[in-house]
C-alpha positions as CSV (number, residue, x, y, z in Angstrom):
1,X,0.0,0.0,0.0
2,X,1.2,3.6,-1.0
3,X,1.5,5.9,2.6
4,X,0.5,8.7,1.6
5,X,0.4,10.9,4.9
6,X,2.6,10.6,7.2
7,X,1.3,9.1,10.7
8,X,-0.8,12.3,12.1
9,X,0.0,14.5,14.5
10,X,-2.5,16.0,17.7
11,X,-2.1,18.9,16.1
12,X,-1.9,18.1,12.4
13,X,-4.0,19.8,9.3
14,X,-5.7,16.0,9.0
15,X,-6.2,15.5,12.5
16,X,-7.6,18.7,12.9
17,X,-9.4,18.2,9.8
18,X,-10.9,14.7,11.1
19,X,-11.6,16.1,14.8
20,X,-13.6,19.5,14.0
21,X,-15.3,17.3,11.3
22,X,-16.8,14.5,13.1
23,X,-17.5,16.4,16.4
24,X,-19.7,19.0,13.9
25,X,-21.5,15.9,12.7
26,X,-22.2,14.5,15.9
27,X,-23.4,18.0,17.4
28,X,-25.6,18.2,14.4
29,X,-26.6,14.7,14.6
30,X,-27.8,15.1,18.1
31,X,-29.6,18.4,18.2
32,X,-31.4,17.0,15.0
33,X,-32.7,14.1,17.0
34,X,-33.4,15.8,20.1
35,X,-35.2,18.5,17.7
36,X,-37.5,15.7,16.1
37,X,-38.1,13.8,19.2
38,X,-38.6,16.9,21.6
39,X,-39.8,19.7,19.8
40,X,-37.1,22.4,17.8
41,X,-38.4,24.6,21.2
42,X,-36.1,22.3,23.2
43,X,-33.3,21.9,21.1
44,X,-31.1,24.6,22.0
45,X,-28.8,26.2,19.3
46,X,-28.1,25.2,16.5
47,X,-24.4,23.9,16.5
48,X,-22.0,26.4,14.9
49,X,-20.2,25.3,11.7
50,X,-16.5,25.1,12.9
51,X,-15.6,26.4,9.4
52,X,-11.8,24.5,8.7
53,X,-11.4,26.3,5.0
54,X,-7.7,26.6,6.6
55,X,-7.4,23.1,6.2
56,X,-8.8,22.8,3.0
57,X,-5.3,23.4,1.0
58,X,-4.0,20.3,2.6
59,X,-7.2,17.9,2.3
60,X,-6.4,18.3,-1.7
61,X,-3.5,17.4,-1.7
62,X,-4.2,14.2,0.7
63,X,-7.2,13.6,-2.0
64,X,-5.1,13.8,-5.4
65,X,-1.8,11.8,-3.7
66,X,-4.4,8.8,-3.0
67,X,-6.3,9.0,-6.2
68,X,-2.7,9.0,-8.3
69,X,-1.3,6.4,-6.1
70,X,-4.3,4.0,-7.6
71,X,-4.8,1.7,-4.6
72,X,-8.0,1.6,-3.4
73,X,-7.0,0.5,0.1
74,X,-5.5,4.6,-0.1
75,X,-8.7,5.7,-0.9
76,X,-10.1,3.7,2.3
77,X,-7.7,5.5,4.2
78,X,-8.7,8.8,3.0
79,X,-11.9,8.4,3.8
80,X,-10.8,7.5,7.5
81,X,-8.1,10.1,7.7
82,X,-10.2,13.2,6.0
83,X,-13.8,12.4,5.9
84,X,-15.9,14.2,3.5
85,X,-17.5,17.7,4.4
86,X,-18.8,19.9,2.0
87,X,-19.4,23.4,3.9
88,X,-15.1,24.1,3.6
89,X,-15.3,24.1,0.0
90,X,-18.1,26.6,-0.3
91,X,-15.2,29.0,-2.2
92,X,-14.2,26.0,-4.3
93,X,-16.9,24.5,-5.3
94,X,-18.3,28.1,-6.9
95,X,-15.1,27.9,-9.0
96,X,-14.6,24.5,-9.9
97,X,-18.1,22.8,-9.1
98,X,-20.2,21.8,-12.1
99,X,-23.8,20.2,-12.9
100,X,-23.9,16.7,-12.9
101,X,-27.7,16.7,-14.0
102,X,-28.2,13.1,-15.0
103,X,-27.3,9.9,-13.0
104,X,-27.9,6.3,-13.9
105,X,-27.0,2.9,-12.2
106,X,-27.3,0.5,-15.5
107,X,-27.5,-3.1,-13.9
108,X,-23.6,-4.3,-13.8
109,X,-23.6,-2.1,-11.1
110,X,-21.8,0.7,-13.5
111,X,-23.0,4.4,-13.6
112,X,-23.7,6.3,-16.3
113,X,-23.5,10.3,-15.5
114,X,-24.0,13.6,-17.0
115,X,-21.0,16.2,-16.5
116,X,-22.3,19.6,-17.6
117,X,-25.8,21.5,-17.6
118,X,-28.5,20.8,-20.4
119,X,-27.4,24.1,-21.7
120,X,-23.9,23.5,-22.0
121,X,-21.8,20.9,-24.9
122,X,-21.3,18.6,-21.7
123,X,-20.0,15.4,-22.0
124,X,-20.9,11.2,-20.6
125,X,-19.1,9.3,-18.4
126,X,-19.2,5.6,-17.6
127,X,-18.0,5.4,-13.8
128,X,-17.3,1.3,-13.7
129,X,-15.3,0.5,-9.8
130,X,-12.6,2.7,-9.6
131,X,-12.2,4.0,-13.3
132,X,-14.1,6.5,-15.4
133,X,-14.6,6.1,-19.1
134,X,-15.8,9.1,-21.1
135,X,-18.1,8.1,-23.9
136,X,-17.5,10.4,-26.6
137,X,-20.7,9.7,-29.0
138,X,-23.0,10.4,-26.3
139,X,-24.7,13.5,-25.9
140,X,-27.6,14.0,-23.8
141,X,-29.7,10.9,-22.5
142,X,-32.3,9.9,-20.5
143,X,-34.0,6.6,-19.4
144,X,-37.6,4.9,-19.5
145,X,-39.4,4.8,-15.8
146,X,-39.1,0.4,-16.2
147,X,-35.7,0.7,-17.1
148,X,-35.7,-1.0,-19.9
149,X,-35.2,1.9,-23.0
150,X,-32.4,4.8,-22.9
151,X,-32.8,8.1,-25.2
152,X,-29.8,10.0,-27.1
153,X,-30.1,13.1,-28.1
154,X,-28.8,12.8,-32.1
155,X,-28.4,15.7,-34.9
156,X,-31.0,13.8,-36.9
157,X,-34.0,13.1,-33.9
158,X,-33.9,11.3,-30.5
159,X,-32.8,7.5,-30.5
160,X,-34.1,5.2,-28.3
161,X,-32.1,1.8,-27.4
162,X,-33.1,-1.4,-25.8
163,X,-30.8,-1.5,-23.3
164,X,-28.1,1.0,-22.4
165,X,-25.4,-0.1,-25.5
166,X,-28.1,-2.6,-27.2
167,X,-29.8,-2.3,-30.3
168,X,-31.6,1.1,-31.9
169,X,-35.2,0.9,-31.3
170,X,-36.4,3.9,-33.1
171,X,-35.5,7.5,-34.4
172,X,-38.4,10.4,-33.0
173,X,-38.5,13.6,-35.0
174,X,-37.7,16.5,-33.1
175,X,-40.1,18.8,-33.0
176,X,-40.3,22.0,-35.7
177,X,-42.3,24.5,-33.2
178,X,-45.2,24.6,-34.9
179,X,-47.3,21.8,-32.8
180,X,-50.3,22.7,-31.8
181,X,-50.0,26.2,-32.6
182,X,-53.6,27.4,-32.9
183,X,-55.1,28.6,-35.9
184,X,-55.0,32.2,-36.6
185,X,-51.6,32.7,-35.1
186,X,-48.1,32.7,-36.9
187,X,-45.1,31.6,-34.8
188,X,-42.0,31.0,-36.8
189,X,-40.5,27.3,-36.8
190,X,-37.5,26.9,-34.6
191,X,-33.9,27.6,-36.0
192,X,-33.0,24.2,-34.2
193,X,-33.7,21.2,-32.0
194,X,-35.0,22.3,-28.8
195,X,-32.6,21.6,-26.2
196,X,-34.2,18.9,-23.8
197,X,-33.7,18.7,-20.1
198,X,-35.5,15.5,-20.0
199,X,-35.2,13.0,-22.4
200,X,-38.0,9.8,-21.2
201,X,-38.7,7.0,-23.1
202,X,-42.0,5.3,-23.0
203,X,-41.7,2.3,-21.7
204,X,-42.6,0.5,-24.9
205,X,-39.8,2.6,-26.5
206,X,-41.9,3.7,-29.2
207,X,-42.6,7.3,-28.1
208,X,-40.0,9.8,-26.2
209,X,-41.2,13.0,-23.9
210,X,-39.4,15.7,-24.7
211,X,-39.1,18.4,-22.0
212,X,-37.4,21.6,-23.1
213,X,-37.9,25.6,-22.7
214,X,-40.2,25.3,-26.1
215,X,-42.5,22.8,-24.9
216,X,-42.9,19.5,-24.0
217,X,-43.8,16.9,-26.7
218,X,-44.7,13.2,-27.2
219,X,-42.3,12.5,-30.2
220,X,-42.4,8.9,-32.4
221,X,-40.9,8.2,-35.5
222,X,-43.8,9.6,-37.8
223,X,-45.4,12.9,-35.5
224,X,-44.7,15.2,-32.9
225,X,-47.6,16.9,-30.8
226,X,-47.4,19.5,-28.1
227,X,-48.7,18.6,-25.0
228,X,-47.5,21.6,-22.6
229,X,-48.7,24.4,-23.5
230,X,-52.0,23.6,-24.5
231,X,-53.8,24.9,-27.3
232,X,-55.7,26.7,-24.9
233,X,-52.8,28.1,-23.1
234,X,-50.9,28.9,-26.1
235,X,-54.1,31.0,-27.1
236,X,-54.6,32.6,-24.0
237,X,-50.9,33.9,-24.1
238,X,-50.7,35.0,-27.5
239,X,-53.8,37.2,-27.2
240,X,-52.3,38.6,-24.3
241,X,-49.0,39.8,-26.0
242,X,-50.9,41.0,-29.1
243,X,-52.9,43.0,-27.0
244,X,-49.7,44.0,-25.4
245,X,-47.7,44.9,-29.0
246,X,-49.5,44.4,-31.9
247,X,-46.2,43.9,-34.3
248,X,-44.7,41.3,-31.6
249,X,-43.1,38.6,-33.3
250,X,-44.9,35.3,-31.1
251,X,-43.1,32.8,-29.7
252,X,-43.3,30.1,-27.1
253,X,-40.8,29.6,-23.9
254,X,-41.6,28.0,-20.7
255,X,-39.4,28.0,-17.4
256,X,-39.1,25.0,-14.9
257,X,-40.3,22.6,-17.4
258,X,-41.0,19.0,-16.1
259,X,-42.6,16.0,-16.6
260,X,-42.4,12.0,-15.5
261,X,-44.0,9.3,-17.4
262,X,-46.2,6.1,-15.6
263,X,-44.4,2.8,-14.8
264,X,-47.3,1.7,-17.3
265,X,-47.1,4.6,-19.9
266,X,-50.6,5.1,-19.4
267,X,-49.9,8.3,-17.9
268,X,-48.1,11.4,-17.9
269,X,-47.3,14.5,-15.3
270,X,-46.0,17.8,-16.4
271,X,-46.1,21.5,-15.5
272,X,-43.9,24.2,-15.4
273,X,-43.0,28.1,-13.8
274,X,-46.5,29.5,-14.7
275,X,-49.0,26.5,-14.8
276,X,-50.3,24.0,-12.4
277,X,-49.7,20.2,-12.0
278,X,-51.2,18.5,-15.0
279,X,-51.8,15.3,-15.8
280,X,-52.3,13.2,-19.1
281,X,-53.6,10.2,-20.1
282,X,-52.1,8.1,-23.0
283,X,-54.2,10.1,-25.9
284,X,-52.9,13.1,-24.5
285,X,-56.1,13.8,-23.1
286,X,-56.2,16.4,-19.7
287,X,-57.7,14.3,-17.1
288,X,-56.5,16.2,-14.0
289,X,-55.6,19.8,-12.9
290,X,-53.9,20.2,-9.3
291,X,-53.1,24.2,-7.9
292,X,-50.0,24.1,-6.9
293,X,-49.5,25.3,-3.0
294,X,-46.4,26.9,-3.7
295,X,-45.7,29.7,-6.0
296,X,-43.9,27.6,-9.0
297,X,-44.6,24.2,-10.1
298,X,-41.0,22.4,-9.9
299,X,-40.8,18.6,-10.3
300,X,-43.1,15.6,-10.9
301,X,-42.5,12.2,-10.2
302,X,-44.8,8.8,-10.0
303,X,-44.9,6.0,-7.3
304,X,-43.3,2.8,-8.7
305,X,-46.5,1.1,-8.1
306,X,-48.0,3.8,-10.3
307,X,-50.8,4.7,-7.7
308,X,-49.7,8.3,-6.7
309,X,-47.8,10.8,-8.3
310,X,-45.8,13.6,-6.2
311,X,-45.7,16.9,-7.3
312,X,-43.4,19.5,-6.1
313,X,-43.9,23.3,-6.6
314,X,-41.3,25.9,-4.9
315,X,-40.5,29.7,-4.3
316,X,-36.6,30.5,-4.1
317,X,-35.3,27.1,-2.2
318,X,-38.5,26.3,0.2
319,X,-41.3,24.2,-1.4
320,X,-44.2,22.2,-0.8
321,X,-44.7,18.6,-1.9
322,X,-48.3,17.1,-2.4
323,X,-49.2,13.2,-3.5
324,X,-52.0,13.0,-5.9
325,X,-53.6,9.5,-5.7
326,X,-54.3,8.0,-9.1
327,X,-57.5,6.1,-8.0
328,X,-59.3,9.8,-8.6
329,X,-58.4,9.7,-12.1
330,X,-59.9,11.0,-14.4
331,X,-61.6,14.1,-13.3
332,X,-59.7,15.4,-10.6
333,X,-59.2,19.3,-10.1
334,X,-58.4,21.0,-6.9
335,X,-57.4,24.8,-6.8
336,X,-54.4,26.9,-6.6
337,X,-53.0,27.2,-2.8
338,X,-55.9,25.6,-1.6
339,X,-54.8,22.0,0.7
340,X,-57.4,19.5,-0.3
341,X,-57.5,16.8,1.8
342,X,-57.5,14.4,-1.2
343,X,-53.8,15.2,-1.9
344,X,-51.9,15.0,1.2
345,X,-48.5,17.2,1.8
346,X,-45.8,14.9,1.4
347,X,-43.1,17.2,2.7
348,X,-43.7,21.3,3.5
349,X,-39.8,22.2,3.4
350,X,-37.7,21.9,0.2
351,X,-37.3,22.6,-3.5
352,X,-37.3,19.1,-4.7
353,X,-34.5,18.5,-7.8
354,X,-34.9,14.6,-8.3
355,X,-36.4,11.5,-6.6
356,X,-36.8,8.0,-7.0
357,X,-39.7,5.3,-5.5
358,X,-38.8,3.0,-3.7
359,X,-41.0,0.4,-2.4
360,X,-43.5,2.4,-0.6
361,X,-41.0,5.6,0.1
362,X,-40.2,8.4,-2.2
363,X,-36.5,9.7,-1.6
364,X,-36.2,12.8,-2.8
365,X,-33.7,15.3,-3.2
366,X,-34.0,19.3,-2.5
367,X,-31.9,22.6,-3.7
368,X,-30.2,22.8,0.3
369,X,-28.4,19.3,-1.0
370,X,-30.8,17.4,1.6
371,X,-31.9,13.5,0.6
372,X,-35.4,13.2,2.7
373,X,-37.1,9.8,2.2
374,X,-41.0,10.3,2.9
375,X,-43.7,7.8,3.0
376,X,-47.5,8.3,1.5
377,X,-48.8,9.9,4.3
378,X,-46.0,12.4,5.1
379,X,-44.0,10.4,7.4
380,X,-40.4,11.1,7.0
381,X,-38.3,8.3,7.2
382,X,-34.9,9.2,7.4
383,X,-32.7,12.0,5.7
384,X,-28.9,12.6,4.7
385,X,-27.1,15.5,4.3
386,X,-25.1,15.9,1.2
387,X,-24.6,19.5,0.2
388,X,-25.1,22.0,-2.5
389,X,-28.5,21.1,-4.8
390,X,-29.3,17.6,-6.0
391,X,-29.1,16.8,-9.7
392,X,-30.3,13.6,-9.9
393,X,-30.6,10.3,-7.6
394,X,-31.5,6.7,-8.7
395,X,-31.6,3.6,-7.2
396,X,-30.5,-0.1,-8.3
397,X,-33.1,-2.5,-9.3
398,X,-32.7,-4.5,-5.9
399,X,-33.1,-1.4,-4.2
400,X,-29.7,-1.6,-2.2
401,X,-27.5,0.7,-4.0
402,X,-28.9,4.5,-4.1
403,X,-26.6,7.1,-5.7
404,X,-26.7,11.1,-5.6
405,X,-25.1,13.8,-8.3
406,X,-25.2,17.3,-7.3
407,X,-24.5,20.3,-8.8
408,X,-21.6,21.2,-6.9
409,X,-20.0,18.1,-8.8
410,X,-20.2,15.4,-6.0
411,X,-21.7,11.7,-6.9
412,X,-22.6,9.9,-3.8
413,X,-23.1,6.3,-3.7
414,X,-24.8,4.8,-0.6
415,X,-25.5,1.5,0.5
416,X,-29.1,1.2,1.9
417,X,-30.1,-0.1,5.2
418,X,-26.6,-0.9,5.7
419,X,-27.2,-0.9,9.6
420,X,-25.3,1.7,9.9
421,X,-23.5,5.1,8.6
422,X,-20.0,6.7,8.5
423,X,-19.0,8.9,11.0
424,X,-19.1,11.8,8.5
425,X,-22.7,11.1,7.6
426,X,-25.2,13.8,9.0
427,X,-28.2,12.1,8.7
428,X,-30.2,8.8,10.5
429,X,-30.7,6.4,7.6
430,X,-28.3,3.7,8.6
431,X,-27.4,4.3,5.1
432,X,-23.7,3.9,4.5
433,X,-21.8,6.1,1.7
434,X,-19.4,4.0,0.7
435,X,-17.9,6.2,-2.5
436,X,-17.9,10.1,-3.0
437,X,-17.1,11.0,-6.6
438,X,-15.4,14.6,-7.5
439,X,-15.9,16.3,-10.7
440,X,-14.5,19.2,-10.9
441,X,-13.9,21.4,-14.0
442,X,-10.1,21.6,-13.6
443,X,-8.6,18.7,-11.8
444,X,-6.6,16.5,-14.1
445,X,-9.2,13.4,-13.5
446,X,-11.9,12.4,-11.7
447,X,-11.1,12.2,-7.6
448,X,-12.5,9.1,-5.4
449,X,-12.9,10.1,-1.6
């Protein structure tokens, strides 16, 4: 094994490092607990952070020594010897921290990942033990809700695979624009493929939701059709900027754009900034309107037994999560920041990113870089503290492996219901990380810790 640090000191950088690290954790630990069991009245202060950004310069270089000395038993160490925080590198990570928006665990156990926003050229990485592979011919992807299909974006349409690295499916058109545009109104055709931020596959890989600033659209091989805005949205909005300006050259742009499809494809749940939570059915049909309670609908997500769908909606980094049973489909309608007592509150706190379902929990991830697991009637479960905001989480089909990509350029892996949880954990899952990932824009290579 490589030594990579000498034996430490009392009064060493990593002993320091490692003491004002895990004594934070526990202090936050406990006044967590004693603030869930006892009431927040009771729990005192909250500890202080003990800050340690004087330390930072020489948990770096203890970091890249053990990632170029290639032995994983260094990496171990590591771990041991500086255990991960993410509060010290507030100043680095606004440099050198980048999206990671997309995160898969494929079924050898391998992860596929996203480095770079939508927005931006980005690139695909295959992360496979200890070694990263960039995969050049990969732009951006996404994944069907059973698994099964995977979407790349192409120059000539979207094209969905059996299997990640199996056998071309189909090709979907991208859209022009024009869908749905109502009659009477002239929008120009767009200059080029929207850019998605979703790619899904329906689960019988024959159709792929597009979700983009433009729109979002149900694309095959033959026809493209506009399902958010409506026809009667787009309508209301045009008249309103023609009334506005006359000579205004129309066009359509939507912010927070969303959407999830059913385990079963039967369904589908979108919204974005300035509608509410709507649902579809398979013939693109409106069958349910839900008022947001926050200002901004956000994220969308269904149950893997397909018989509730969450929906999130936010203002700045506080947000409100609601579960909509499916057995009131069709026909459901509740108003804006109204509670109904058909669609119970999930969770009242965060700005949820990404989420997974899992068994009868749905762990989701918010913009303070929180990972809350909640059950159907509100109950949370357990929570982890990674840091910065969540860019995507999955799960493994067995359900044991759960990993976490942030936008600060972190992927977490966990082990679930491991027993029990590092010492650098804040959090009471009994959910082990066993891997942190750094992606950073200008270290020479990827960085195990």
């Amino acid at each position: 094994m490589n030594n990579f640090t000498n034996e430490p000191s009392e009064h060493s950088p990593q002993q320091k490092w490692r003491d004002l690290t895990l004594n934070y954790v526990k202090a936050v630990n406990e006044y967590v607990e004693k603030g869930h069991q006892d009431g927040w009245d009771t729990a005192g202060p909250e500890p202080e952070d003990p800050g340690r950004e004087d330390l930072v310069e020489s948990l770096l270089e203890a970091i890249r020594r053990a990632n170029f000395a290639g032995d994983t038993s260094d990496i171990e160490k590591l771990r041991n010897d500086w255990p991960p925080a993410q509060r010290p590198l507030i100043e680095i990570l606004e440099k050198q921290g980048q999206s990671l928006p997309l995160v898969y665990l494929l079924p050898d156990d391998s992860i596929l990942l996203r480095i770079g926003s939508e927005y931006q050229k980005g690139k695909t990485v295959r992360i496979s033990g200890d070694e990263v592979y960039e995969l050049e011919e990969v732009g951006f992807f996404g994944r069907s809700p059973n698994r099964r299909y995977f979407a790349i974006s192409r120059k000539e349409g979207v094209e969905i695979i059996d299997g990640w690295e199996g056998p071309q499916v189909t090709m979907c058109l991208w859209p022009t624009g024009l869908e749905n545009i109502p009659k009477g109104y002239e929008v120009n055709p767009l200059t080029k493929p929207p850019t998605p931020t979703r790619l899904i596959p329906f689960p019988d890989g024959t159709q792929v939701l597009i979700v983009s600033d433009d729109g979002i659209f149900v694309s095959s091989p033959t026809s493209v059709k506009r399902i958010h805005p409506t026809q009667e949205d787009l309508r209301v909005e045009f008249d309103y900027e023609l009334e506005d300006d006359p000579d205004e050259e129309l066009t359509v742009s939507i912010s927070m754009a969303h959407g999830a499809i059913s385990n079963s494809g039967d369904l589908i749940a979108v919204g974005s900034q300035d509608s509410t939570h709507l649902v579809f059915d398979r013939n693109f049909n409106l069958i349910a309107n839900i008022g947001n309670l926050s200002e901004y609908p956000h994220y969308s997500l269904f149950s893997s037994d397909d018989e509730m769908i969450v929906f999130n909606s936010c203002h700045f980094y506080n947000g409100i999560t609601v579960g909509v049973p499916t057995s009131l489909l069709p026909g459901l309608v509740t108003e804006k920041y109204e509670e109904d007592e058909r669609v119970p509150i999930l969770e009242d706190i965060s700005r949820v990113y990404a989420g997974v379902s899992n068994r009868d929990a749905f762990i989701l991830g918010n913009g303070d870089g929180d990972v809350v697991a909640v059950d159907t009637d509100g109950n949370v479960l357990w929570h982890q503290f990674i840091g910065s905001s969540v860019g995507n989480i999955d799960i493994s089909n067995d359900g044991k492996t759960l990993v976490v990509s942030t936008y600060a350029g972190f992927v977490s892996i966990f082990k679930l219901d491991a027993g029990k949880q590092a010492p650098h954990q804040i959090g009471n899952g009994n959910h082990l990380e066993v891997r942190r990932w750094i992606f950073w824009k200008d270290e020479e290579k990827p960085l195990r810790w």
